[in-house]
N, C-alpha and C positions, 0 to 999 in steps of 0.2 A: 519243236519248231524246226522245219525245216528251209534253210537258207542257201541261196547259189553257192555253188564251189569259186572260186578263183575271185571273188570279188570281197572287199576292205569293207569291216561294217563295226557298228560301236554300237553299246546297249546301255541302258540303265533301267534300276530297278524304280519302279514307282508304286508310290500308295492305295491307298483303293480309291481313291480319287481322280487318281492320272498325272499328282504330281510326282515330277521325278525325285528320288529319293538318292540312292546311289548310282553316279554316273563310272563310265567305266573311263580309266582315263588313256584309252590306245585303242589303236583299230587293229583289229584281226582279221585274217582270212584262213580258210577250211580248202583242203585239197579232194576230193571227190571222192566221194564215201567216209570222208573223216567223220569221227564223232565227238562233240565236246560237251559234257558232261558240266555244271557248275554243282558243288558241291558244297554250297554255304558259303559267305565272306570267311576266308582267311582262316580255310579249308574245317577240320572238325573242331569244333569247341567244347568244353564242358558247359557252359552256361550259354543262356540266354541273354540274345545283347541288348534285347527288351528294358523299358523300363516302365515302373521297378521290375528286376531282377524276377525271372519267372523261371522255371525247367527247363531246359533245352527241348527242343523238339523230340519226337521220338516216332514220329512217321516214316516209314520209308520208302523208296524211290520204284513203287508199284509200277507207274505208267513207263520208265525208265526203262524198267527190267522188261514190260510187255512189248515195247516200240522193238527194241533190241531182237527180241526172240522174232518177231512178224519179219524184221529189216533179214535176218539172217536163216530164217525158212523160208522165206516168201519173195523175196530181192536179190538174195545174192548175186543171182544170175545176169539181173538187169546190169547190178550195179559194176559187177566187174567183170564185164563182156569183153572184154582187151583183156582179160590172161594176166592181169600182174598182180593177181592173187588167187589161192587155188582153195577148194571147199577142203 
């Protein structure tokens, strides 16, 4: 998802129904070109916070890794046209 730089915003997670599930409880803001990554609640787990008790996931962050490479072969340019970062 790509969200304005410089601007206060708050999320939560919700079910497949559209109720909200986990709210986030603080607003954040992104400085232009930042990336923020979430990486599961309460970063890597052994377990599943499922219940009952199931395997952790074991997917991983394909679309993450593809945005990233397009963002940094294909944007860079756009994005840090003002010089305050070099290739």
């Amino acid at each position: 998802m790509f969200v304005p730089a410089r601007r206060a915003l708050a999320w939560h997670s919700t079910s497949p129904s559209g109720t909200p599930v986990v709210r986030e409880r603080y607003w954040i803001s992104f400085q232009p070109g930042e990336i923020h990554a979430c990486d599961g609640c309460h970063g890597v787990n052994q377990e599943n916070q499922a219940t009952p008790p199931s395997p952790p996931a074991q997917n991983t962050s394909i679309a993450l890794r593809a945005l990233l490479s397009r963002w940094r072969d294909k944007q860079i340019d756009l994005i840090f046209t003002d010089g305050l970062e070099t290739r």
